[in-house]
mmCIF file of the N, C-alpha and C atoms, coordinates in Angstrom:
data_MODEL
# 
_entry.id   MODEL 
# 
loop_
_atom_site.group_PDB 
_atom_site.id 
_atom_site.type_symbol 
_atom_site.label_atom_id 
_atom_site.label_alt_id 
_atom_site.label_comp_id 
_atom_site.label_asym_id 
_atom_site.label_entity_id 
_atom_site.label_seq_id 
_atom_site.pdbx_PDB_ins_code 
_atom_site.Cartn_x 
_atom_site.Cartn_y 
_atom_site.Cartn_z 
_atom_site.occupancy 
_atom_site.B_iso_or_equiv 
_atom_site.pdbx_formal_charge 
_atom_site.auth_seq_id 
_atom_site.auth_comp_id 
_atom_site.auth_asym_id 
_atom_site.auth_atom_id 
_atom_site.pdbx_PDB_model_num 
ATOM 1   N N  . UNK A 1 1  ? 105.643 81.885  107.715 1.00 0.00 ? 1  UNK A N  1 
ATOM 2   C CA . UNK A 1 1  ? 106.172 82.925  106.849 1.00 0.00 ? 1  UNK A CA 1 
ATOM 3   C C  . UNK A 1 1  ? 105.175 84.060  106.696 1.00 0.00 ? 1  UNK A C  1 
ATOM 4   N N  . UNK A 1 2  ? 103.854 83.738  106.753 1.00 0.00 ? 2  UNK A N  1 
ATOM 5   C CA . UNK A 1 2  ? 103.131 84.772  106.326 1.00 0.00 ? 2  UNK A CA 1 
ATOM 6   C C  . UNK A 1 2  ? 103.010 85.680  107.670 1.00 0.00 ? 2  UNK A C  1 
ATOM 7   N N  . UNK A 1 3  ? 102.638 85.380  109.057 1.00 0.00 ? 3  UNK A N  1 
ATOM 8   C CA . UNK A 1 3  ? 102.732 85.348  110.174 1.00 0.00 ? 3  UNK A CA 1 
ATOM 9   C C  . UNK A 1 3  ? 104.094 86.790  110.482 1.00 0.00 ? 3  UNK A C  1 
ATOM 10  N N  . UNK A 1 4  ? 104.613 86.039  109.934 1.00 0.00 ? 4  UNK A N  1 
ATOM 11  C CA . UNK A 1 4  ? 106.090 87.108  109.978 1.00 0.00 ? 4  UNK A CA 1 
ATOM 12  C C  . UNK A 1 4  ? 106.214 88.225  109.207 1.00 0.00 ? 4  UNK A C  1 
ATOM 13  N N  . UNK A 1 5  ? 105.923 88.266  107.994 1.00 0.00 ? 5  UNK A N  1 
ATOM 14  C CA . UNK A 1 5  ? 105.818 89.452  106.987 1.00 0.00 ? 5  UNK A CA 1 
ATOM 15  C C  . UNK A 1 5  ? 104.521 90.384  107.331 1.00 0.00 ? 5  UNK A C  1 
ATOM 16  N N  . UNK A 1 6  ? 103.490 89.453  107.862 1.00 0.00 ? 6  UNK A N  1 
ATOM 17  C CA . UNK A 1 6  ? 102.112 90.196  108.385 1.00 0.00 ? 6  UNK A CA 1 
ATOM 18  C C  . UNK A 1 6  ? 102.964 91.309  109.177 1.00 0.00 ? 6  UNK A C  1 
ATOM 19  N N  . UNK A 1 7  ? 103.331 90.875  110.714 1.00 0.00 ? 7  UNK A N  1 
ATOM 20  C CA . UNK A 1 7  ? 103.811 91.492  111.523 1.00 0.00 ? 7  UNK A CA 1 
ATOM 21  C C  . UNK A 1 7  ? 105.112 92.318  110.858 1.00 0.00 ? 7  UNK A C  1 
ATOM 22  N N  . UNK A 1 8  ? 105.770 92.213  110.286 1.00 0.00 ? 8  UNK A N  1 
ATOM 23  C CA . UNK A 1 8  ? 106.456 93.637  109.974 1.00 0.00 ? 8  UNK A CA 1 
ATOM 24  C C  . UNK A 1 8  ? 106.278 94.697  109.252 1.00 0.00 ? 8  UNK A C  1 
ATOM 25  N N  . UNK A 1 9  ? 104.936 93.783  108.274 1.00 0.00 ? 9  UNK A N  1 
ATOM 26  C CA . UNK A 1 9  ? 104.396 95.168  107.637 1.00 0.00 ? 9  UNK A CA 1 
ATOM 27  C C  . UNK A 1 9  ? 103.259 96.138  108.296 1.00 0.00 ? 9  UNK A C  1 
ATOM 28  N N  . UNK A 1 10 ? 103.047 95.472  109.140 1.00 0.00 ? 10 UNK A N  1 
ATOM 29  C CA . UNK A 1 10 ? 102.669 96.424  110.374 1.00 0.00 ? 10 UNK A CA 1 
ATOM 30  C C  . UNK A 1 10 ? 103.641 97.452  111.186 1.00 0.00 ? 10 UNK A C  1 
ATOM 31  N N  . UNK A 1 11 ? 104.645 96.796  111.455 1.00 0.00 ? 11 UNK A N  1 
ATOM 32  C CA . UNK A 1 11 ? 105.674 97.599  112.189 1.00 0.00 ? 11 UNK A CA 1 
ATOM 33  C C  . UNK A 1 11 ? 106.436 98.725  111.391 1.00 0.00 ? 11 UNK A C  1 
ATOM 34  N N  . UNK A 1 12 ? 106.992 97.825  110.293 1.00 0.00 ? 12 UNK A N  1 
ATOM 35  C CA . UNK A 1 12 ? 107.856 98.856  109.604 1.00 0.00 ? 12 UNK A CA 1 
ATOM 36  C C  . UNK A 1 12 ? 107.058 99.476  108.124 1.00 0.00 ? 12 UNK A C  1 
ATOM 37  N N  . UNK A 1 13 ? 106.030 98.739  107.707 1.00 0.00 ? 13 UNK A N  1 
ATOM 38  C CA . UNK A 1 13 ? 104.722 99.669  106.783 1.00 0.00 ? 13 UNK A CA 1 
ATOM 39  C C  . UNK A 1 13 ? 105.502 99.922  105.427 1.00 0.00 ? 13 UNK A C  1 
ATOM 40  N N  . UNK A 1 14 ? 106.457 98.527  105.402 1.00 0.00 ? 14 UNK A N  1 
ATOM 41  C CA . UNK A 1 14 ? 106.932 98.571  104.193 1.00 0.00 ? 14 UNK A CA 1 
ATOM 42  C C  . UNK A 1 14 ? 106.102 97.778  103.232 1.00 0.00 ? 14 UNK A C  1 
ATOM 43  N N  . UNK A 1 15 ? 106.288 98.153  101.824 1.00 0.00 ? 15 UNK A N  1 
ATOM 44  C CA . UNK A 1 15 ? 105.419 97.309  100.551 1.00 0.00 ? 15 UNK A CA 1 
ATOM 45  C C  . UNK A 1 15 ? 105.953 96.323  100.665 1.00 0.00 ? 15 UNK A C  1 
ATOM 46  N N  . UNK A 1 16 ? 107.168 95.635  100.613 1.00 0.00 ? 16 UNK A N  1 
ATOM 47  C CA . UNK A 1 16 ? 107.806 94.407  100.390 1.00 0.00 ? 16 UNK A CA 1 
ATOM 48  C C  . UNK A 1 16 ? 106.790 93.419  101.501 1.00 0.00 ? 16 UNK A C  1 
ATOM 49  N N  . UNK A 1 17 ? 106.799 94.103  102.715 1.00 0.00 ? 17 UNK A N  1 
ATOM 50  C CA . UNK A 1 17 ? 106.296 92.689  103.779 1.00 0.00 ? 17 UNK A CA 1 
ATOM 51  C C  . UNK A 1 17 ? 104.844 92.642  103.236 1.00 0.00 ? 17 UNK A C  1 
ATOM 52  N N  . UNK A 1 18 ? 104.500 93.314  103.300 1.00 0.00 ? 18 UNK A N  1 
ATOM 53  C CA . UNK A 1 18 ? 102.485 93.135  102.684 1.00 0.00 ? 18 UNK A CA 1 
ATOM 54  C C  . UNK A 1 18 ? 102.938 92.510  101.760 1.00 0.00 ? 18 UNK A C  1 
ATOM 55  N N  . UNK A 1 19 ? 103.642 92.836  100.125 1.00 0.00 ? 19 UNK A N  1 
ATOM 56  C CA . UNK A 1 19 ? 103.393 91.710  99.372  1.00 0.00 ? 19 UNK A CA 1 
ATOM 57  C C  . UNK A 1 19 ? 103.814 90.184  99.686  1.00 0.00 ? 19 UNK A C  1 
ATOM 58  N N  . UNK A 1 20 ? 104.632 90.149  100.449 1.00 0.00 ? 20 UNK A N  1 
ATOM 59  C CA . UNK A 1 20 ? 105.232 88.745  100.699 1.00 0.00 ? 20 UNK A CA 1 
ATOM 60  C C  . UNK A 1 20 ? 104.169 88.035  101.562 1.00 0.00 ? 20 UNK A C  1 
ATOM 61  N N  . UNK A 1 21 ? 103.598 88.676  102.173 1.00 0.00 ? 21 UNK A N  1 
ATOM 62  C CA . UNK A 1 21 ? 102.591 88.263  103.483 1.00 0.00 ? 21 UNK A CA 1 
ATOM 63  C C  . UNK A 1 21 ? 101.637 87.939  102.481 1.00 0.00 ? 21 UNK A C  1 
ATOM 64  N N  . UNK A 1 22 ? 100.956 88.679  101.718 1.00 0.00 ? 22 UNK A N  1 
ATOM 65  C CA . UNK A 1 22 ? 100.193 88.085  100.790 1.00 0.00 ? 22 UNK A CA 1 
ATOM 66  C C  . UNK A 1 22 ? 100.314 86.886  99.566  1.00 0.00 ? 22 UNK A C  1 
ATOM 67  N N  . UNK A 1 23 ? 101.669 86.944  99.411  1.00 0.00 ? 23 UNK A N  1 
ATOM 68  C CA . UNK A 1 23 ? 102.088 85.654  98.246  1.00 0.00 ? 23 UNK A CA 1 
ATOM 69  C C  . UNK A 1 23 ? 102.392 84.957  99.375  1.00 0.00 ? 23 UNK A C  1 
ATOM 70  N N  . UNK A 1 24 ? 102.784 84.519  100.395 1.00 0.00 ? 24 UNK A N  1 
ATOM 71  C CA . UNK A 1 24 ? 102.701 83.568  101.435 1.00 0.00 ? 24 UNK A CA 1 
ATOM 72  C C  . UNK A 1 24 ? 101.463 82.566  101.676 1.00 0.00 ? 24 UNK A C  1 
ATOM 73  N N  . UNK A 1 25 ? 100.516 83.585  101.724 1.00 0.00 ? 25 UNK A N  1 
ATOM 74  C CA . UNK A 1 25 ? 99.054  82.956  102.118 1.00 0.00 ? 25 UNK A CA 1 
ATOM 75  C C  . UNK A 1 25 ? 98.508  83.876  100.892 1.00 0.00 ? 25 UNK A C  1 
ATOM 76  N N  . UNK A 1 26 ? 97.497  83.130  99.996  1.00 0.00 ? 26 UNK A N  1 
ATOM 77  C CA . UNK A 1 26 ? 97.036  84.161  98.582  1.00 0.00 ? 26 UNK A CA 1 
ATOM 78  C C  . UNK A 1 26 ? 95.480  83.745  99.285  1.00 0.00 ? 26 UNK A C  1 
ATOM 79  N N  . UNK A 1 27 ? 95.279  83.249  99.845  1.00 0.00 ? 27 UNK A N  1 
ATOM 80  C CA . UNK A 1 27 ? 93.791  82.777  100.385 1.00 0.00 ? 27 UNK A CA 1 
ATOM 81  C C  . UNK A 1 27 ? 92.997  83.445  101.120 1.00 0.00 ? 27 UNK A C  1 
ATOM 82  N N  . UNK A 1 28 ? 94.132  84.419  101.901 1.00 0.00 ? 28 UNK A N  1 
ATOM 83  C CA . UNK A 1 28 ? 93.556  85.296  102.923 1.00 0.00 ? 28 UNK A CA 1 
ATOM 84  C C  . UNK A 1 28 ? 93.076  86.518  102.770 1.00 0.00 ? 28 UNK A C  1 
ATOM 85  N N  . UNK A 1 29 ? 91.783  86.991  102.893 1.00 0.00 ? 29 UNK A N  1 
ATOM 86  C CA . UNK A 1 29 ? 91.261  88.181  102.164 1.00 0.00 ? 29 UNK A CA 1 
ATOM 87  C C  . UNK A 1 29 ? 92.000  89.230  102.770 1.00 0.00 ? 29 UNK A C  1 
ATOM 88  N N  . UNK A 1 30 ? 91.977  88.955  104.475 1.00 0.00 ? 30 UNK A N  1 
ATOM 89  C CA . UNK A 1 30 ? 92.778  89.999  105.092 1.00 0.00 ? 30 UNK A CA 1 
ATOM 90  C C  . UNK A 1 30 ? 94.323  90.230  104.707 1.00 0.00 ? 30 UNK A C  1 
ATOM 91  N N  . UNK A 1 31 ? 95.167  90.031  104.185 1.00 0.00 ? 31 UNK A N  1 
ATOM 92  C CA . UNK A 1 31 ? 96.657  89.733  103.506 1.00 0.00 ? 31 UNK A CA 1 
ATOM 93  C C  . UNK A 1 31 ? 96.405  90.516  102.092 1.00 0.00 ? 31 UNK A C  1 
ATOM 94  N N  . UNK A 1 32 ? 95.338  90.158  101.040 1.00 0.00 ? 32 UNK A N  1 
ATOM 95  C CA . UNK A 1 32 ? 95.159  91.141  99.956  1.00 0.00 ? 32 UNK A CA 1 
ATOM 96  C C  . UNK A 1 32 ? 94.462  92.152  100.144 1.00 0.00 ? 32 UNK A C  1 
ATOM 97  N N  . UNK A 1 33 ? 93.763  92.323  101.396 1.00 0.00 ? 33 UNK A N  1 
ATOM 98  C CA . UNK A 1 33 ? 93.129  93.496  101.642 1.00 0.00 ? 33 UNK A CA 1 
ATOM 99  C C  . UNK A 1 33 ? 94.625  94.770  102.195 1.00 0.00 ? 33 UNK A C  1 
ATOM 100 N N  . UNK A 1 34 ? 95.462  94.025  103.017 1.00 0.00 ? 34 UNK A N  1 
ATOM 101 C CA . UNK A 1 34 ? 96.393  94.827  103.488 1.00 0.00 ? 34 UNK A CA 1 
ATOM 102 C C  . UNK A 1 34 ? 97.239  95.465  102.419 1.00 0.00 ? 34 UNK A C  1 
ATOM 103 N N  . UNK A 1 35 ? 97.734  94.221  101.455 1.00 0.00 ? 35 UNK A N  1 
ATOM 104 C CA . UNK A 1 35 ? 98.227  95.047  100.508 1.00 0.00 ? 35 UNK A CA 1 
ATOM 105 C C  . UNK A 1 35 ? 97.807  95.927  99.677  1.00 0.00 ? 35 UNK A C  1 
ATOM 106 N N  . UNK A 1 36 ? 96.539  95.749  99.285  1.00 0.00 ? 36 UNK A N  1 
ATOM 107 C CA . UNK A 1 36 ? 95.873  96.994  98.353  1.00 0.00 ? 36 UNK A CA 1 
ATOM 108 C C  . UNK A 1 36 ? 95.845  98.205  99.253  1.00 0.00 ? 36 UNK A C  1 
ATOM 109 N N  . UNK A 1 37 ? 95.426  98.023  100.346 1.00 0.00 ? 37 UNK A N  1 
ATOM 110 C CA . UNK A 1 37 ? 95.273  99.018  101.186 1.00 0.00 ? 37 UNK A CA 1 
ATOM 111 C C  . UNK A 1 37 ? 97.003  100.127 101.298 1.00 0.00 ? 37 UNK A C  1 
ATOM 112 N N  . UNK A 1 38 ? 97.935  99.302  101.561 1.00 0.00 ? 38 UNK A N  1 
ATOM 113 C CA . UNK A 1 38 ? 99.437  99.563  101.532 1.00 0.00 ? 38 UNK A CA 1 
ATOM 114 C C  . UNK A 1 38 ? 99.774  100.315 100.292 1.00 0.00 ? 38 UNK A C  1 
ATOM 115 N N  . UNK A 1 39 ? 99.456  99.759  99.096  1.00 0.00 ? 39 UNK A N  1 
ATOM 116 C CA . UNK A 1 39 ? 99.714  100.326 97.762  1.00 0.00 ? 39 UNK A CA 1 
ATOM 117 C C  . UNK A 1 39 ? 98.782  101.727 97.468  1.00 0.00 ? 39 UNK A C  1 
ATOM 118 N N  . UNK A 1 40 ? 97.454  101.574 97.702  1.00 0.00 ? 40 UNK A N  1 
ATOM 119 C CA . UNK A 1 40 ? 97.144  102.653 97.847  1.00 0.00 ? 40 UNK A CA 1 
ATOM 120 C C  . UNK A 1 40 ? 97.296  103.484 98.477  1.00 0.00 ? 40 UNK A C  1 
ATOM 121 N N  . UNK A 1 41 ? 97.710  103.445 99.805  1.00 0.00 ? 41 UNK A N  1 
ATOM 122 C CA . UNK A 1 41 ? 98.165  104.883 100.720 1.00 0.00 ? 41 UNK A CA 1 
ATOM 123 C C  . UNK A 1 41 ? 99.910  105.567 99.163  1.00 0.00 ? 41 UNK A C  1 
ATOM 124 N N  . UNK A 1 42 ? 100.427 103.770 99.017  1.00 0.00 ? 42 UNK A N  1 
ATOM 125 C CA . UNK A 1 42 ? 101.869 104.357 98.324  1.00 0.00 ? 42 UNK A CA 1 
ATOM 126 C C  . UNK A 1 42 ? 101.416 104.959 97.162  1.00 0.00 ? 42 UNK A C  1 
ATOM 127 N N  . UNK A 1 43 ? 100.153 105.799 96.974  1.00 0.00 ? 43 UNK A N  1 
ATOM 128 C CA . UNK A 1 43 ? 100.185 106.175 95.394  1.00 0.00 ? 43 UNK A CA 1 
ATOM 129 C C  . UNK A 1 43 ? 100.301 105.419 94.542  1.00 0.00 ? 43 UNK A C  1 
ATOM 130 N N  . UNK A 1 44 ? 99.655  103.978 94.737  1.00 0.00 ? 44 UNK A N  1 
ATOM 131 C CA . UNK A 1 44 ? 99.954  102.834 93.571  1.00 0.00 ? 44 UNK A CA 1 
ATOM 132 C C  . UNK A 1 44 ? 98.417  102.207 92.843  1.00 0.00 ? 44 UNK A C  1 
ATOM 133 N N  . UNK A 1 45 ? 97.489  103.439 93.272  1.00 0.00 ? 45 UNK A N  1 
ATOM 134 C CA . UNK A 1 45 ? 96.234  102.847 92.835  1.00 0.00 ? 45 UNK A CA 1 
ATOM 135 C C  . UNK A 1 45 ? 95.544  101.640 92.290  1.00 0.00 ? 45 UNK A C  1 
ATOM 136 N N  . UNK A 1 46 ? 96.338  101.895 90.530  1.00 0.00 ? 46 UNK A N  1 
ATOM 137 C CA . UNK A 1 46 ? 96.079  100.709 89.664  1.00 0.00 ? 46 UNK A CA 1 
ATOM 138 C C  . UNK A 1 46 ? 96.487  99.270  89.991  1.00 0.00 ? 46 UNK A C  1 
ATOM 139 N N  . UNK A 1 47 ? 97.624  99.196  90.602  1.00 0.00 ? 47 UNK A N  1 
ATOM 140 C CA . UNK A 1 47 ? 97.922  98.354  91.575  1.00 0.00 ? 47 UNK A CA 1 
ATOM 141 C C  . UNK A 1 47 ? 97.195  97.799  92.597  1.00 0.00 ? 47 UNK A C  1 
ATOM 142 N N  . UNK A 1 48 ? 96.778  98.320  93.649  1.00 0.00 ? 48 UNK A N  1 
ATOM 143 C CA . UNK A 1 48 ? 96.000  98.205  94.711  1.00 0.00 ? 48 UNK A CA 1 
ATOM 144 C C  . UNK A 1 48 ? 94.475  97.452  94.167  1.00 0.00 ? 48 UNK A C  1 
ATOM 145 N N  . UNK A 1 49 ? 94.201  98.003  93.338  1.00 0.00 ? 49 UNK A N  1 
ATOM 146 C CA . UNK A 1 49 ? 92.680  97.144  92.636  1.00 0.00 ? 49 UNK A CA 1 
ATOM 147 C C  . UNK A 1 49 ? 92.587  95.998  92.995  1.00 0.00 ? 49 UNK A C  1 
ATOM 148 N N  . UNK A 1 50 ? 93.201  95.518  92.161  1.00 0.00 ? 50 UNK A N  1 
ATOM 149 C CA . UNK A 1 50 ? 92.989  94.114  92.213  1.00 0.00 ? 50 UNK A CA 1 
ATOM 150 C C  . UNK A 1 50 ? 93.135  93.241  92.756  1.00 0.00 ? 50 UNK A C  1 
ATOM 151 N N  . UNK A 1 51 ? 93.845  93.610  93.436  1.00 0.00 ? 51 UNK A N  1 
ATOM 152 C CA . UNK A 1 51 ? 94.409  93.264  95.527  1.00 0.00 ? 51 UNK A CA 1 
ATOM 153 C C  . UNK A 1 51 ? 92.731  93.190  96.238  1.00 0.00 ? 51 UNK A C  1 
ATOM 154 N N  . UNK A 1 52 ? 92.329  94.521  95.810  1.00 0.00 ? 52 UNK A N  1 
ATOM 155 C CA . UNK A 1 52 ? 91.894  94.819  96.709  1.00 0.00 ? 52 UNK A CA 1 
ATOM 156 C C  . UNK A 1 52 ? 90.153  93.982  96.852  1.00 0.00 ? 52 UNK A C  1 
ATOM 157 N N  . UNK A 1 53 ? 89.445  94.117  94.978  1.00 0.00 ? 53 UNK A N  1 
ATOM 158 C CA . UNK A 1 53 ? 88.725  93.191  94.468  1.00 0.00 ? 53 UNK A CA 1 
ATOM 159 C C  . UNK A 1 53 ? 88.787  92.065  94.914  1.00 0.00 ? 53 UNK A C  1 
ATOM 160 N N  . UNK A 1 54 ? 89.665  91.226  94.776  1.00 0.00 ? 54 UNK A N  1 
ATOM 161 C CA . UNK A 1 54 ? 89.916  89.875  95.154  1.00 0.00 ? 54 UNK A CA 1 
ATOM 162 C C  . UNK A 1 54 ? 89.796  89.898  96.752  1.00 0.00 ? 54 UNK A C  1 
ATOM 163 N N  . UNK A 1 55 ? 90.136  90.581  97.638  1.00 0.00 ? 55 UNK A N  1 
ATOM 164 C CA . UNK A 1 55 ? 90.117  90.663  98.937  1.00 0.00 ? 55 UNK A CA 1 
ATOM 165 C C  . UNK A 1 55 ? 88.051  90.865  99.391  1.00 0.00 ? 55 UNK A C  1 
ATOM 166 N N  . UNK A 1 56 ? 87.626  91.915  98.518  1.00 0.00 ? 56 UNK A N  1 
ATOM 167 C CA . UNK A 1 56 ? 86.273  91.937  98.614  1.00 0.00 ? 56 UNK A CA 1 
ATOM 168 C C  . UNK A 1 56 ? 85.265  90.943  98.089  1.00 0.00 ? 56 UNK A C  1 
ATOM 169 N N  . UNK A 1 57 ? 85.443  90.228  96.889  1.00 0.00 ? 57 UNK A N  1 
ATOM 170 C CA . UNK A 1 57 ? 84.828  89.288  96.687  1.00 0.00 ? 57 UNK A CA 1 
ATOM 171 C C  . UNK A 1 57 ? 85.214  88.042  97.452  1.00 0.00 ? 57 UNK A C  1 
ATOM 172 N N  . UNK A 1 58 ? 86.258  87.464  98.324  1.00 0.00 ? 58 UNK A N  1 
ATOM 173 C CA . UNK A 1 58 ? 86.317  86.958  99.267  1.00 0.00 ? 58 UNK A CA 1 
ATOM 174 C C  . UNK A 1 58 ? 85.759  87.394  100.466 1.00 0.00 ? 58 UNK A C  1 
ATOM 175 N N  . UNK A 1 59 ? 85.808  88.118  101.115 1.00 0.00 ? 59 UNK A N  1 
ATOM 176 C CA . UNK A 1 59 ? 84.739  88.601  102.215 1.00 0.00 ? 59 UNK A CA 1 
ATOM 177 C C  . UNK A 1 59 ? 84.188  90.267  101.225 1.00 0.00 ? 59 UNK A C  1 
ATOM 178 N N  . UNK A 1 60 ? 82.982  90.148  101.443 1.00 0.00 ? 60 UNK A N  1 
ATOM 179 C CA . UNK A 1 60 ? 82.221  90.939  100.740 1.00 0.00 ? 60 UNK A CA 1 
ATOM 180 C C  . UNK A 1 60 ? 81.875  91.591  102.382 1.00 0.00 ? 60 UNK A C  1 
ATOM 181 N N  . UNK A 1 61 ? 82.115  91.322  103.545 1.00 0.00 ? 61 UNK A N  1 
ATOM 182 C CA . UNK A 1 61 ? 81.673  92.308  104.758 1.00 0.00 ? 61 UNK A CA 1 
ATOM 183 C C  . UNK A 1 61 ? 83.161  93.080  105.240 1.00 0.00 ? 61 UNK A C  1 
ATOM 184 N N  . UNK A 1 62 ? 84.075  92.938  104.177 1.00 0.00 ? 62 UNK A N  1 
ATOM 185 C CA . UNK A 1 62 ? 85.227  94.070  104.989 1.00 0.00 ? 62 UNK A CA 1 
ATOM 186 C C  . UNK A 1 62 ? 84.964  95.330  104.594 1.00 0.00 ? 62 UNK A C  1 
ATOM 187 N N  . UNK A 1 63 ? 84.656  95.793  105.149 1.00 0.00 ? 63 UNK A N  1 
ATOM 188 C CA . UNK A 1 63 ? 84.089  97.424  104.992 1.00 0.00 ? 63 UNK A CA 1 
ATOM 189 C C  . UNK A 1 63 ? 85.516  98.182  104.882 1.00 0.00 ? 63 UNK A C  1 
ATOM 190 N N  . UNK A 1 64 ? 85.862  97.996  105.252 1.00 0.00 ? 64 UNK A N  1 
ATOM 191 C CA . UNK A 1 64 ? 87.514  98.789  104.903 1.00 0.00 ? 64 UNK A CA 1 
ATOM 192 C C  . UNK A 1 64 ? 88.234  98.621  103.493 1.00 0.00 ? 64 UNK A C  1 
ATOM 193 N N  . UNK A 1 65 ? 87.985  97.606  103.267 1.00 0.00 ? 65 UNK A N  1 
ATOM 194 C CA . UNK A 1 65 ? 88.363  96.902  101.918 1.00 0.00 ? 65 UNK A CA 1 
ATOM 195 C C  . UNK A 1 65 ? 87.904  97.114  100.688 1.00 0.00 ? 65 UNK A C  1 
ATOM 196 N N  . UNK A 1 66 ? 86.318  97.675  101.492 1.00 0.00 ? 66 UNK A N  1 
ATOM 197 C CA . UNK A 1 66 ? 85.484  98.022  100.325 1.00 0.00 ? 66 UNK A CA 1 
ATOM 198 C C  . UNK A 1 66 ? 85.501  99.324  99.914  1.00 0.00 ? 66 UNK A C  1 
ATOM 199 N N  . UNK A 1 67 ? 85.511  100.515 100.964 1.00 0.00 ? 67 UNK A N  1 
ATOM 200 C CA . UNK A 1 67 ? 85.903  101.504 100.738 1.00 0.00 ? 67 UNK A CA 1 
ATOM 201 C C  . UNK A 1 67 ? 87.127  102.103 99.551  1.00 0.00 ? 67 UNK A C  1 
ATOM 202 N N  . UNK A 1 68 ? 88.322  101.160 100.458 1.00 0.00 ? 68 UNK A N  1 
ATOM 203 C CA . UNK A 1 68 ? 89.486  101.114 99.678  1.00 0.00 ? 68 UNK A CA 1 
ATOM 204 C C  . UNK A 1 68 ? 89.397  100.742 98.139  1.00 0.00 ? 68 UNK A C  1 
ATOM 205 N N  . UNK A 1 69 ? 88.509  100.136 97.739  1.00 0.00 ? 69 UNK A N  1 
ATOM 206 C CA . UNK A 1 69 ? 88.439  99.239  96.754  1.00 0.00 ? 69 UNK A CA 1 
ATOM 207 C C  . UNK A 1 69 ? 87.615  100.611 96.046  1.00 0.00 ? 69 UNK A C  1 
ATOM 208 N N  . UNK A 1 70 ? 86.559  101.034 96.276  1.00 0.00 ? 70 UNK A N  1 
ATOM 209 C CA . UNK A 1 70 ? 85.931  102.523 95.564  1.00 0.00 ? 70 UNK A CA 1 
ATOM 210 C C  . UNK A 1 70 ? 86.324  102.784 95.562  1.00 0.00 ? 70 UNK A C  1 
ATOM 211 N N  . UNK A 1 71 ? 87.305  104.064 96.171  1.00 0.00 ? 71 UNK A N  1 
ATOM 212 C CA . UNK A 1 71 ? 88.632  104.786 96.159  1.00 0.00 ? 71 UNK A CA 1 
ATOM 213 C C  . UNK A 1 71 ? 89.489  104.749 95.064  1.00 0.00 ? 71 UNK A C  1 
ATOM 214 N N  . UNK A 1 72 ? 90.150  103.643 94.934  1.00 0.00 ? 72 UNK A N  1 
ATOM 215 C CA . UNK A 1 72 ? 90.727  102.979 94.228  1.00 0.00 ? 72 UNK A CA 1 
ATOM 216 C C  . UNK A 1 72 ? 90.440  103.287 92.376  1.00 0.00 ? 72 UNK A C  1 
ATOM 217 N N  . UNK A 1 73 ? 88.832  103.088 92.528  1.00 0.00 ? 73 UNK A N  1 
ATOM 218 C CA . UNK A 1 73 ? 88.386  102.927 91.924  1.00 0.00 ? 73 UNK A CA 1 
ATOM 219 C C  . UNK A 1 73 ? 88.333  103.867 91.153  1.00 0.00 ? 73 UNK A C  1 
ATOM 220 N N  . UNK A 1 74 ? 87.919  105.014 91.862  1.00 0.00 ? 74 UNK A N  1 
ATOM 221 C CA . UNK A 1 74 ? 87.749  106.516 91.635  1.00 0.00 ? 74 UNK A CA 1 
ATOM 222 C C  . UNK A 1 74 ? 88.709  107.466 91.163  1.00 0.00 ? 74 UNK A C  1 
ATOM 223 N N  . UNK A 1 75 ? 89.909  106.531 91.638  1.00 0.00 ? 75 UNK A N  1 
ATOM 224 C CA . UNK A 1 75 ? 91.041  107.887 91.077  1.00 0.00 ? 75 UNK A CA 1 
ATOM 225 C C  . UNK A 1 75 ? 91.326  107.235 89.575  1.00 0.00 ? 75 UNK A C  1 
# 
């Protein structure tokens, strides 16, 4: 399931598949990194945080995540 929502929220870059991909698998930093990342492009900042936190204190070397996560932070 997660496998599947991964891949369409890639394709079609909808919010629904990132969040599902992420409540599928909640373990995977890369899955809450995508969604914060997703919410924040959607103008969903406050949202995206804590996605995105949780994704960085699980891997503390995603540099993308982390960015996102300042960003985030900042607005």
């Amino acid at each position: 399931r997660w496998r599947l929502h991964a891949l369409l929220a890639r394709w079609t870059g909808e919010l629904c598949h990132f969040h599902e991909a992420a409540l599928a698998w909640p373990e995977a930093p890369g899955a809450l990194a995508a969604l914060g990342c997703a919410q924040g492009r959607a103008g969903r900042p406050a949202e995206a945080v804590s996605h995105l936190r949780a994704a960085v204190e699980a891997d503390p070397f995603d540099l993308e995540a982390a960015r996102a996560l300042f960003h985030g932070l900042s607005e």
